[in-house]
N, C-alpha and C positions, 0 to 999 in steps of 0.2 A: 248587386246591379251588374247588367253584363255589359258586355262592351259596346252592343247597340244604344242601349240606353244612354251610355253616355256618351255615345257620338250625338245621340238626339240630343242631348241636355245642354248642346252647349249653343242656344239660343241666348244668352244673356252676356255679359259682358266678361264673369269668370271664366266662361270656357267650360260651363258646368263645376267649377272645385265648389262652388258654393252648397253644394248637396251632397260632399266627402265631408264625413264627420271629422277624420282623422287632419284633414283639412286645417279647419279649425281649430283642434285642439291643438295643436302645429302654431299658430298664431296667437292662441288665449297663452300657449306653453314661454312664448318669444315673447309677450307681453309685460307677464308677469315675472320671468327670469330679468328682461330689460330693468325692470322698477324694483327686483329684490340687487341686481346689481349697482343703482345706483343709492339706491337706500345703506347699502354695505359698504358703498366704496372706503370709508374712511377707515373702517377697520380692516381691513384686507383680509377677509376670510371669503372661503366659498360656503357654499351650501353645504356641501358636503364635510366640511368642517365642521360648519355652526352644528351642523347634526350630529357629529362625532362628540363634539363639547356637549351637545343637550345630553346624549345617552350614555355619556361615561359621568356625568355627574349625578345624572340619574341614578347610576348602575355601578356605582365606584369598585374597583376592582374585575370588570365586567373583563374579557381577556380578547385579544385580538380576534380570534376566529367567532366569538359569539358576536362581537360587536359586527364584522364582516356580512354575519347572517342577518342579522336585526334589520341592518340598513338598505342588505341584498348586493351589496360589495363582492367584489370577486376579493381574493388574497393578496394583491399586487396593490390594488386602489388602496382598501385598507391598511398595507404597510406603507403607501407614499403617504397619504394623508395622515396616519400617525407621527409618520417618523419629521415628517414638517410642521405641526404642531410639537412636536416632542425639541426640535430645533429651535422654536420660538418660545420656549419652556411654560408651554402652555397643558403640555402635561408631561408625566412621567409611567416610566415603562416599569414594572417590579416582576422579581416569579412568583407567580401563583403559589400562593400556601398551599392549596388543595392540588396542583397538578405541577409538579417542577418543571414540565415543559413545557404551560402556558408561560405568555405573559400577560400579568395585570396592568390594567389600565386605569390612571388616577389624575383627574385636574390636580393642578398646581393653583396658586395664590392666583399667579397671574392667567392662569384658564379658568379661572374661576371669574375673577374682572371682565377678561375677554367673552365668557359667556354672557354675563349678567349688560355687558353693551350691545350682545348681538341682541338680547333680548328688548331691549327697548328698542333695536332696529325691526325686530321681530312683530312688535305691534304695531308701531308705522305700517310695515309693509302688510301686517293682516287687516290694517284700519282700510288701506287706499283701496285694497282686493274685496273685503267685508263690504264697502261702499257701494258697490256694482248691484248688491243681490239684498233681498230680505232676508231677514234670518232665516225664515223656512225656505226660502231657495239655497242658501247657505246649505243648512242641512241637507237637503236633496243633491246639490250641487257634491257634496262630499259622499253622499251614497251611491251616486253615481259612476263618479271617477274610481270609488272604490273597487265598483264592480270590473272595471278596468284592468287596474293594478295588482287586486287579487286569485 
């Protein structure tokens, strides 16, 4: 869209944003953040946490730098976010058998707990999101965003 266009478009009361997709996804992003925020509040974890606990139990002994890429973390995020879970002894740091320079990455008892309550926040918060769409909007909805992200 060029920029006449959107001087034309803003006949309506958005000022035309309602025709920026990015717009929207901007809104659907603040919505759904809002409601995984308050779904989580009680465990104090972020998202980016809960994610870190889902792939390192996934992936046990999975090592800083793969985990970084997985997630698409830079090096920095990935060490604060470990090293703050690793302070909550939600996991623990070992060296890699296979690379003495790695370090491996393993839930503890209590990231193990702490996973297994994100995840029943985890369904809550896909139940309320799920609610919106049909399962085949569901699917499409995720094909979509993929095409995005990927």
């Amino acid at each position: 869209m060029d920029a006449a266009s959107l001087i034309e478009s803003n006949d309506n009361d958005s000022g035309g944003l309602n025709d920026i997709v990015g717009f929207h996804i901007r809104l659907a992003h603040g919505a759904v953040y809002r409601h995984f925020v308050e779904t989580f509040s009680h465990l104090e974890l972020t998202q980016k946490q809960v994610s870190v606990l889902w792939m390192v139990n996934g992936r046990a002994g999975l090592s800083q730098i793969e985990l970084g890429q997985h997630l698409r973390m830079d090096r920095a995020t990935t060490m604060n976010i470990v090293n703050r879970l690793q302070e909550r002894e939600y996991l623990r740091r070992e060296r890699s058998e296979t690379d003495g320079r790695k370090q491996a990455l393993f839930l503890t008892l209590a990231g193990i707990q702490a996973l297994a309550a994100a995840k029943v926040a985890i369904a809550e918060h896909e139940k309320w999101l799920k609610a919106r769409f049909s399962p085949e909007e569901v699917d499409k909805l995720v094909e979509m965003l993929t095409r995005i992200h990927d």
